[in-house]
C-alpha positions in Angstrom: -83.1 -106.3 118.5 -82.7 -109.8 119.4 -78.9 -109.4 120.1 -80.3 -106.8 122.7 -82.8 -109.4 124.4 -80.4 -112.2 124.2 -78.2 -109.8 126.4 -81.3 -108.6 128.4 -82.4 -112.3 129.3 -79.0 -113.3 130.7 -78.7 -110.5 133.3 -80.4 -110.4 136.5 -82.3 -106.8 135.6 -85.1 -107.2 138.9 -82.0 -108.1 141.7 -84.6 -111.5 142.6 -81.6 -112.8 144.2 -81.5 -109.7 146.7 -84.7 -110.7 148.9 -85.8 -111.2 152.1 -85.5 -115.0 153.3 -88.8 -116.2 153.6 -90.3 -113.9 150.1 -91.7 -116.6 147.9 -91.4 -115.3 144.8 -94.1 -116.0 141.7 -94.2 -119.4 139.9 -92.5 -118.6 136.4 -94.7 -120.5 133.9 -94.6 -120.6 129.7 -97.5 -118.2 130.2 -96.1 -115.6 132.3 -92.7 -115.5 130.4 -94.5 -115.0 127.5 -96.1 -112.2 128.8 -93.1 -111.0 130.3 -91.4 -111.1 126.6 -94.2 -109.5 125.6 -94.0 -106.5 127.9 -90.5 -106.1 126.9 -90.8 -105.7 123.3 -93.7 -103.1 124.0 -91.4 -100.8 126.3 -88.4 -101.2 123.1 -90.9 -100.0 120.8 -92.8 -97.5 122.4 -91.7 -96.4 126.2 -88.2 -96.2 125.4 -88.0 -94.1 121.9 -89.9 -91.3 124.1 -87.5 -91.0 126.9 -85.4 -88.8 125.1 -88.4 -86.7 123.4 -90.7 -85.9 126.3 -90.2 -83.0 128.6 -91.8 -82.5 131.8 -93.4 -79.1 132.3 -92.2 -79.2 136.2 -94.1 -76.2 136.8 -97.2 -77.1 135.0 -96.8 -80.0 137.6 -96.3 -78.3 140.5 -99.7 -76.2 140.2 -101.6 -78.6 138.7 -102.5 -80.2 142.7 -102.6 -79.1 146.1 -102.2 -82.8 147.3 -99.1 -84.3 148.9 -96.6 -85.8 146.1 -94.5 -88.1 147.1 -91.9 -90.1 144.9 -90.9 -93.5 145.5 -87.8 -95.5 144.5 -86.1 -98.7 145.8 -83.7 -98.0 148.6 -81.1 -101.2 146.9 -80.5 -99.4 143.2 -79.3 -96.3 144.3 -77.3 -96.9 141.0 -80.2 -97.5 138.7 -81.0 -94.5 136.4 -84.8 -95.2 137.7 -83.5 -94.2 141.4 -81.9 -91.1 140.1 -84.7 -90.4 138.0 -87.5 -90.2 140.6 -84.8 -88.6 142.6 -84.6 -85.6 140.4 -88.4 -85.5 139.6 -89.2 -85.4 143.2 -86.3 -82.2 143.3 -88.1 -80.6 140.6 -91.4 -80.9 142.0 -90.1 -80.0 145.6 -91.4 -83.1 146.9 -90.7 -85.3 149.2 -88.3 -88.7 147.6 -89.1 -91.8 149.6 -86.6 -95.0 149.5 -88.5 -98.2 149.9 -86.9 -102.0 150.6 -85.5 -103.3 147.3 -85.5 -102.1 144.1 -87.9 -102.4 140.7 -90.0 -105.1 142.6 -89.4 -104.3 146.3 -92.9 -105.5 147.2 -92.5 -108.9 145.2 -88.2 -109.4 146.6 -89.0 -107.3 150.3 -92.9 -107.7 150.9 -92.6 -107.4 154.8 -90.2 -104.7 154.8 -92.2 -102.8 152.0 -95.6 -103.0 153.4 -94.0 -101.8 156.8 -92.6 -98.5 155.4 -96.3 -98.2 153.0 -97.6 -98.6 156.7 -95.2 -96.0 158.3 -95.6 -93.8 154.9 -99.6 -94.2 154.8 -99.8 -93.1 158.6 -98.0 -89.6 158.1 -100.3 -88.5 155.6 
């Protein structure tokens, strides 16, 4: 597994480069790339072995609310398997598939363009 984070750490997974001018982005410290190493070795050992187990019951889904789903994914990783992901989830559940500024961390790398379509998004409903 370390092989696997030594690959992980020297790709640019978030797209921080990909921002809008002015975004300050947050102060990496010892602290907070701890945590961050942290957070990854929790989603190896326990998020990611369940992807390939867990089924959703779509229709389960689809009566469980009346309320307005909507799905969410970063308009810049149209490539990343997360994008198709919510893509197809929001298929299944016939609802409606929003693409917001960015990608993973679009409020962190696009915060103006993000809040505006939260703002445009918040006022339809």
């Amino acid at each position: 597994m370390a092989s696997v984070f030594r690959i992980l750490a020297t790709q640019n997974l978030f797209h921080l480069d990909d921002r809008e001018p002015d975004a300050e982005l947050p102060e990496q410290t010892l602290e907070s790339r701890e945590r961050n190493l942290k957070n990854l070795v929790f989603e190896f050992e326990h998020e990611f072995p369940m992807f390939d187990r867990y089924q959703f019951d779509f229709p389960a889904l689809g009566r469980a609310s009346t309320q307005t789903r909507i799905v969410l994914a970063g308009g810049s990783g149209r490539e990343d398997s997360t994008h198709r992901s919510a893509a197809a989830v929001a298929h299944q559940l016939a609802s409606t598939f929003v693409e917001f500024p960015g990608r993973h961390l679009g409020y962190v790398t696009h915060p103006k363009a993000f809040a505006q379509q939260l703002h445009v998004l918040l006022s339809e409903e």
